[in-house]
C-alpha positions, -999 to +999 in steps of 0.1 A: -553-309-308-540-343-300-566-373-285-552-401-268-572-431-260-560-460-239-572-497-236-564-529-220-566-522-185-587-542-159-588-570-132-557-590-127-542-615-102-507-611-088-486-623-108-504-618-143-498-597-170-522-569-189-507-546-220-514-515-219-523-491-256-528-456-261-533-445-296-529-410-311-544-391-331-556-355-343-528-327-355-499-349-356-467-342-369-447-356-350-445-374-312-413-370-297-417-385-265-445-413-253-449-420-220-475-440-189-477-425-155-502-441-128-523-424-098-528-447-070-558-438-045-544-418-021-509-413-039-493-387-067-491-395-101-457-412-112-442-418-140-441-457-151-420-454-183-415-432-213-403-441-248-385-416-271-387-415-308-358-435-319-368-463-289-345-447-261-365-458-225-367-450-189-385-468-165-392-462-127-370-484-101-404-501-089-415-515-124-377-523-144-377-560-154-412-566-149-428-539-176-417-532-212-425-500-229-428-497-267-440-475-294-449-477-332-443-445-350-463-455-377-496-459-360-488-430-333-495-461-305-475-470-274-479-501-253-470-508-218-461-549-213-470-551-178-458-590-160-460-598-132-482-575-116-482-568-080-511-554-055-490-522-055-493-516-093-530-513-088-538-476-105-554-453-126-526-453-159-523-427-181-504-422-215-491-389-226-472-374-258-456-345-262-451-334-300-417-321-315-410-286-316-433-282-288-436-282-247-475-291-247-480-321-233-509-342-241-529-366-219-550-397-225-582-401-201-567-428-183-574-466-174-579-489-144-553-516-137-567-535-107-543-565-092-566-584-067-569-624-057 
């Protein structure tokens, strides 16, 4: 089993910035791909941005310029740089990992990211 845990989520103003972790941990061997997806009341879960092992990224259209995904393989973390945060970003985000050699994907319990004046 894998556990993910994320932090740093929370109240924000437009225009401000929050960084997002998720650390790893449990029967690791290795984590091929890291990623965040968000949930917005009322909406379907999207992806934000995933990270591969070697640092390749994708991002969604809505977020590129303004988030930076990034990962450190030696403590099994990812981050999400998040600037310049609109209303619209508002969400639930969740990290996931899926481990080489495998199709499972594994889930973190998610945090809030509110963006309110």
């Amino acid at each position: 089993q894998v556990q993910l845990v994320e932090s740093g989520g929370g109240l924000v103003q437009p225009g401000g910035s929050l960084r997002l972790s998720c650390a790893a941990s449990g029967s690791i061997f290795t984590i091929a791909t890291m990623g965040w997806y968000r949930r917005a009341p009322g909406k379907q879960r999207e992806l934000v941005a995933g990270i591969i092992r070697s640092g390749g990224t994708n991002y969604a259209d809505s977020v590129k310029g303004r988030f930076t995904i990034s990962r450190d393989n030696a403590l099994n973390t990812v981050y999400l740089q998040m600037n310049g945060l609109k209303p619209e970003d508002a969400a639930v985000y969740y990290c996931n990992a899926r481990l080489e050699y495998s199709t499972v994907i594994y889930w973190g319990q998610g945090t809030q990211v509110t963006v309110s004046s």
